[in-house]
C-alpha positions in Angstrom: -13.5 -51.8 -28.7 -14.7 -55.0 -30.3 -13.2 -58.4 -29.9 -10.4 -59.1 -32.9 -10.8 -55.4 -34.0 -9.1 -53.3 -30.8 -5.9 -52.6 -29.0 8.7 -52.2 -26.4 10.3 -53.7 -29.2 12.9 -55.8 -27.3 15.2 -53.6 -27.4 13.2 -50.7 -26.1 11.6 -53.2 -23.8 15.0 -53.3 -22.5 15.9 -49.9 -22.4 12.6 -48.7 -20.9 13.4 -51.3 -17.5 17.0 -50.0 -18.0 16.2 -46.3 -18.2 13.7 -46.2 -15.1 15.8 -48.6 -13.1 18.9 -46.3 -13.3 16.6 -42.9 -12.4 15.0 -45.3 -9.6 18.4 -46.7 -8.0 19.5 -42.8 -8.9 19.0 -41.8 -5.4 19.4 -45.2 -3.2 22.1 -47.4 -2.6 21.2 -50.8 -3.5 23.7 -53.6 -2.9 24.3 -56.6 -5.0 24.2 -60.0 -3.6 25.7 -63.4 -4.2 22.6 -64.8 -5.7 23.7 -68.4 -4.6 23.1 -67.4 -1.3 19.8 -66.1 0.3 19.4 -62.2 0.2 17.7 -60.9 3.7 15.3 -59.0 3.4 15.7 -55.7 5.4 12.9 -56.3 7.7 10.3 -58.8 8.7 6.5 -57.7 8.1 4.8 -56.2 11.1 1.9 -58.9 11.6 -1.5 -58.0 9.6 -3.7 -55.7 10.3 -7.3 -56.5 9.1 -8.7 -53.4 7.4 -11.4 -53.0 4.6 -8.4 -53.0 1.6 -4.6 -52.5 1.6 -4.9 -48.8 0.8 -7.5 -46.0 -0.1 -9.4 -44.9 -2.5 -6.8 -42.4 -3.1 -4.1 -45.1 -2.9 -0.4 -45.2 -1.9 2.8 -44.0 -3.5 5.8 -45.9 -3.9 8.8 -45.9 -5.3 9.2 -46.1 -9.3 9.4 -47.8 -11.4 6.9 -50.5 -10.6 6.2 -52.3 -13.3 4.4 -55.5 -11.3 1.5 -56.0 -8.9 -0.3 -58.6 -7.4 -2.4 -59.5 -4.9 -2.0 -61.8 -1.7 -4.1 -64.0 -0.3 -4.6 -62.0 2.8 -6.0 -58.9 0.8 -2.4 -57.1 0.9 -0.9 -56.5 -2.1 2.4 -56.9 -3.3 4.6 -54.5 -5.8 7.4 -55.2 -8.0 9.7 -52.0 -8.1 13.2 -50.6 -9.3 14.7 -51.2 -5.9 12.9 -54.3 -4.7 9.8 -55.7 -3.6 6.9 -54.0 -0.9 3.9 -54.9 0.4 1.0 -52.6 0.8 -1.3 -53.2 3.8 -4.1 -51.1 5.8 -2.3 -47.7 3.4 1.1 -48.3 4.2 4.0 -50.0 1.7 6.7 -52.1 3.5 9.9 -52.6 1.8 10.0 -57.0 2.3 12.8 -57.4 -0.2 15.4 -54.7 -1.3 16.9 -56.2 -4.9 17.3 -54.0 -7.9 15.5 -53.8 -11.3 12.8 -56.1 -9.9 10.0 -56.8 -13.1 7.2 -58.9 -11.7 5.8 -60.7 -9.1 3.6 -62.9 -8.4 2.2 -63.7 -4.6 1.9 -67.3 -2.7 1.1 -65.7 0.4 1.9 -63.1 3.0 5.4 -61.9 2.3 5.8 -64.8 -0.2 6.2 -65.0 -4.0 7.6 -65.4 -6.9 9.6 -62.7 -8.9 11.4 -61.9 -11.7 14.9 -59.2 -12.4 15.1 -57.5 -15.7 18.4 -57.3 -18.4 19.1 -54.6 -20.0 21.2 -53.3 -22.8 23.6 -51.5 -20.4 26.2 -52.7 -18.4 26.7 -50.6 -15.9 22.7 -51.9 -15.1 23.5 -55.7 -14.9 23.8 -57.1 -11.5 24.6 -60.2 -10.5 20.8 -60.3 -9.7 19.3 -59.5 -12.7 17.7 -61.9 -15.3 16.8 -64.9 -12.4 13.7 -65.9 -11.5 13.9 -65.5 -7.1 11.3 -66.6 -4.4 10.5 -64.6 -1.2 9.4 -66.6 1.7 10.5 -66.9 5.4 12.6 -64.1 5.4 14.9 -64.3 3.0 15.2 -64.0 -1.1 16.5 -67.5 -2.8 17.0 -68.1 -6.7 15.2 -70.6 -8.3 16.4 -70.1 -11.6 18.9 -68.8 -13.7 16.9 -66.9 -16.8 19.6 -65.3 -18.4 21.8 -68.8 -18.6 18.9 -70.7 -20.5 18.9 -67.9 -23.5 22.3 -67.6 -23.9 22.1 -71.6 -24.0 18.9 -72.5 -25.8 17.5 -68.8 -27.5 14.6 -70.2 -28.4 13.6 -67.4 -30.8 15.4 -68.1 -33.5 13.8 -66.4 -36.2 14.4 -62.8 -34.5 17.5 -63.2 -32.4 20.4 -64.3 -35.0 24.1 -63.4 -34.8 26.9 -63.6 -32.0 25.3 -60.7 -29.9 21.7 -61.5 -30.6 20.5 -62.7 -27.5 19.1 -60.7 -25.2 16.9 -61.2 -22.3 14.4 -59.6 -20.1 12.6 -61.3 -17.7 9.0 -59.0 -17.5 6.1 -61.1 -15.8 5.6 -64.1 -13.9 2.4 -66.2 -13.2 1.9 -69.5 -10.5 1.0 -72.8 -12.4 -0.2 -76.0 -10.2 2.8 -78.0 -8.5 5.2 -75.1 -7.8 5.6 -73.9 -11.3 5.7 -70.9 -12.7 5.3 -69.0 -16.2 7.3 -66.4 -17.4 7.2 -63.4 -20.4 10.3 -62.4 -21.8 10.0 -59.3 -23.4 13.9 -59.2 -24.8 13.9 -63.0 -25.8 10.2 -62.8 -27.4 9.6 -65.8 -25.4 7.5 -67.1 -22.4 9.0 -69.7 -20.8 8.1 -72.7 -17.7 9.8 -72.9 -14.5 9.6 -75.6 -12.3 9.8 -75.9 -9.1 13.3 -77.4 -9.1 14.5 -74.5 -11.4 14.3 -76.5 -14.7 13.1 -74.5 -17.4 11.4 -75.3 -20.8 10.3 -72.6 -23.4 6.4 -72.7 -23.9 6.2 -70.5 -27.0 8.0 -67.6 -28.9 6.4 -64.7 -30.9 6.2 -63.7 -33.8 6.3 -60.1 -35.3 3.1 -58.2 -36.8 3.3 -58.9 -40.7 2.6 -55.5 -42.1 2.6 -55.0 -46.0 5.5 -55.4 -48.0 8.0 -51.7 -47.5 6.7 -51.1 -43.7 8.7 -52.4 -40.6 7.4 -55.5 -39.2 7.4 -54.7 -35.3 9.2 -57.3 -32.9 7.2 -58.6 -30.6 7.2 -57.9 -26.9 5.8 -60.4 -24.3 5.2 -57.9 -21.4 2.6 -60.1 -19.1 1.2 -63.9 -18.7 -1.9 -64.5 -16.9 -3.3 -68.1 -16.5 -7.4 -67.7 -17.5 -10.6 -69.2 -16.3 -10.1 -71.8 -18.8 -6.2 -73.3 -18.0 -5.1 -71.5 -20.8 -2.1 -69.1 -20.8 -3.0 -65.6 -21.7 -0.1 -63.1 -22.8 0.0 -59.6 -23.7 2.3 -58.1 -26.2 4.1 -54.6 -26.8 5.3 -54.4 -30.2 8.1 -53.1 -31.0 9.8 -49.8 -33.6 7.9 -48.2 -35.0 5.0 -48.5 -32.3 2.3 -48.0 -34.8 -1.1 -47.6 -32.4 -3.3 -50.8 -32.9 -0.9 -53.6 -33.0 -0.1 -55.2 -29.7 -2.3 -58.2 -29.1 -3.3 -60.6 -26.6 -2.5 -64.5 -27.4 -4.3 -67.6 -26.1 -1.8 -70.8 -25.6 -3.1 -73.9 -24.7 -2.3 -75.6 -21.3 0.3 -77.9 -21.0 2.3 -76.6 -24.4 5.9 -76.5 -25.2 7.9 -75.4 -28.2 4.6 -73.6 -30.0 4.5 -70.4 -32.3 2.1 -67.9 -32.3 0.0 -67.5 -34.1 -0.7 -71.7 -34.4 -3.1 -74.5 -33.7 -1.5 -74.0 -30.1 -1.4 -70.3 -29.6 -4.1 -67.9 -31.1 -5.3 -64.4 -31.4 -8.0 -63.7 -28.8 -8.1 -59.7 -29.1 -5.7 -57.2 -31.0 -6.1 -53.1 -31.8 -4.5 -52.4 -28.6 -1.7 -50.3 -28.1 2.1 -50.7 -26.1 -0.1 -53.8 -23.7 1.6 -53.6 -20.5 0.0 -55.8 -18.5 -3.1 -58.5 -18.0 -4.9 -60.1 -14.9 -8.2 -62.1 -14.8 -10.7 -61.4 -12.0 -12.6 -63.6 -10.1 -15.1 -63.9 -12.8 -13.2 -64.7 -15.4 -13.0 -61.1 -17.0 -9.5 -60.2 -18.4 -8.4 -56.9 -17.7 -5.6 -55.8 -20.1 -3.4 -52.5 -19.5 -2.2 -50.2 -22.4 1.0 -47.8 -21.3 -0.7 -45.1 -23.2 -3.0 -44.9 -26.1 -0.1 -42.9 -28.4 1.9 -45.6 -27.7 5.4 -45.9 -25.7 7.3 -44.2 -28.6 4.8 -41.1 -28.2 5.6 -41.1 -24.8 9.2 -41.9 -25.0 9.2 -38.5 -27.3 7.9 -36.9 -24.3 11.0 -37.7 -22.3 8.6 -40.5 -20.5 5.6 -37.7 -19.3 2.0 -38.9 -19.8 0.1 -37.8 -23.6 -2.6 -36.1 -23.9 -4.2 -39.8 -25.4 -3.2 -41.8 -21.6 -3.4 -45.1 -20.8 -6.1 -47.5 -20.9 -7.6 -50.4 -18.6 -10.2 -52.8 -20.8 -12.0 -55.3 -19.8 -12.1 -58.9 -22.2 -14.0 -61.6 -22.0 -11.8 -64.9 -23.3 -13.5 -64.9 -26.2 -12.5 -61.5 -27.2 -15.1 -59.3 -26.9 -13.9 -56.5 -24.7 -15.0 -52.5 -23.3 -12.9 -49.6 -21.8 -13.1 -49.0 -18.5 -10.7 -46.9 -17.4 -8.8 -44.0 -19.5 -6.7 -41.4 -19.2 -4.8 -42.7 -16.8 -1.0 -41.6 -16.2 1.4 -44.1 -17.5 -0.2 -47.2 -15.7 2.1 -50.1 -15.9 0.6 -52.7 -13.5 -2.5 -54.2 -12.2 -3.8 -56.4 -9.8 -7.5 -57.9 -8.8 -8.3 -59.0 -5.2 -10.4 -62.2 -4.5 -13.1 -59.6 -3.8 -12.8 -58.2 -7.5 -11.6 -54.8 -6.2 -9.3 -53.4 -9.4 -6.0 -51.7 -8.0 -3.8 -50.3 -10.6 0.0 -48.5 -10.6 -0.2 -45.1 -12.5 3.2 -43.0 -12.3 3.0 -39.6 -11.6 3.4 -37.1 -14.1 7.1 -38.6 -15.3 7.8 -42.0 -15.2 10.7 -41.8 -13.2 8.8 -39.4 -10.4 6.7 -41.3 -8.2 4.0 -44.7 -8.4 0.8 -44.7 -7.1 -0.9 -47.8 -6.4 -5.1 -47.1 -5.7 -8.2 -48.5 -6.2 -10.1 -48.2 -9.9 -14.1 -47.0 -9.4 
């Protein structure tokens, strides 16, 4: 893969979380909270114990779906699932915050971080959790933000979501700005949007679909992950949407500090594209950007498949910012998250076999 050459729409976004959240909560009682109150966690962290890495080689399975990882500063790391949030230190996973349909996370510390619920298209898979941006710290789970309020209010995609019942929302990825902000990818609302740390939000910029020639589908875009680079800037992967044609997600550059931009513009450019159904991104400490693809036939092929790996599998490559990027992982069985320690260590979430079955977190050679 060469830089500018190489590789959900919202509503399968929102059905994928939807779909893997049910088969996840399927077998678990999870209750729903008052999230005006703070949710307790149900139980504290044992106190750290050094080891070489959080898990081996081999890694750790979790529950699924986990669709975000990330790691702490104490070399633990911390996963985003179905039924709520663990940490995974010298090979074990902790449960630190039950809370269902939990997207992403991002980590301030031991046991505390920043996360994000999904929507969904469902009903009966809308809690009085889901679509809020929530911080972990000192024991308990306390809301920041209200995600779901600001799209029904503002919708700042316009162009895609029109009508009464356009606006949908689910909150997929969160990132740490300075000052006790945060970033956040929408992959329902096309949007990626700035928290701060009062809980006043802003939209930074909204996508816009692949133009394909005239008589094909133009795919909706799909912000699935935000990574803050080397450089300031904001880094986002997308998952395009119906009809998942292999080669067209793409990773977008914003600058820092923007608001109210459109990609592609001045503000927001192309830095790679030719990927495929982009999952998730996270820089190392050198500046590389590593960028997940669910699978290389794309999340309709595996969707087809009733959700079990293809024969094609998923994808790890590694980008510089200025788009020239190399495969360094394939193969892999529906990976969906990854995360890079301070030593530079890659960890990565592959699901076993079916989506819905099992998710290992270990290390990549």
């Amino acid at each position: 893969m060469s830089g500018m050459s190489r590789n959900v729409p919202a509503r399968l976004a929102v059905r994928l979380s939807a779909t893997v959240l049910a088969a996840a909560l399927a077998g678990s009682v999870v209750s729903c909270r008052d999230t005006s109150r703070s949710v307790a966690p149900r139980s504290g962290l044992r106190p750290y114990l050094p080891s070489k890495s959080p898990a081996p080689a081999a890694g750790v399975v979790i529950s699924a779906p986990l669709f975000g990882l990330d790691a702490a500063s104490d070399g633990s790391l911390h996963a985003a699932t179905g039924a709520g949030v663990f940490a995974i230190r010298a090979g074990a996973a902790e449960s630190i915050a039950q809370l269902p349909g939990v997207n992403g996370v991002a980590s301030l510390g031991v046991g505390d971080a920043f996360i994000v619920t999904g929507g969904s298209l469902d009903p009966s898979q809308i809690f009085p959790t889901s679509r809020q941006l929530f911080r972990i710290s000192n024991g308990g789970v306390h809301q920041v933000a209200d995600l779901w309020a600001y799209e029904q209010t503002v919708n700042p995609d316009q162009s895609w979501n029109q009508g009464p019942l356009a606006v949908e929302s689910n909150p997929f990825d969160v990132a740490l700005l300075h000052g006790g902000r945060v970033l956040v990818a929408d992959a329902a609302a096309n949007d990626i949007l700035v928290v701060d740390a009062n809980g006043t939000i802003d939209w930074v910029a909204v996508l816009t679909p692949v133009d394909l020639p005239p008589g094909q589908i133009d795919p909706q875009p799909v912000p699935t992950s935000i990574a803050i680079g080397p450089d300031g800037a904001y880094y986002v992967g997308e998952l395009t949407g119906f009809p998942a044609i292999p080669g067209l997600s793409r990773v977008w550059r914003i600058a820092p500090g923007s608001r109210h931009v459109t990609c592609p513009s001045s503000a927001c450019t192309l830095v790679a594209g030719g990927f495929t159904s982009i999952i998730d991104l996270e820089f190392g400490p050198d500046g590389t950007l590593y960028v997940v693809e669910f699978d290389e036939a794309s999340w309709l092929g595996v969707e087809a498949k009733g959700f079990i790996k293809t024969a094609a599998g998923g994808t790890v490559s590694a980008c510089s910012i200025g788009g020239s990027c190399s495969v360094v992982a394939n193969n892999l069985s529906l990976p969906t998250a990854i995360a890079v320690d301070k030593t530079g260590t890659l960890w990565i979430a592959e699901h076993e076999s079916v989506l819905f079955a099992g998710a290992r977190v270990h290390r990549l050679p």
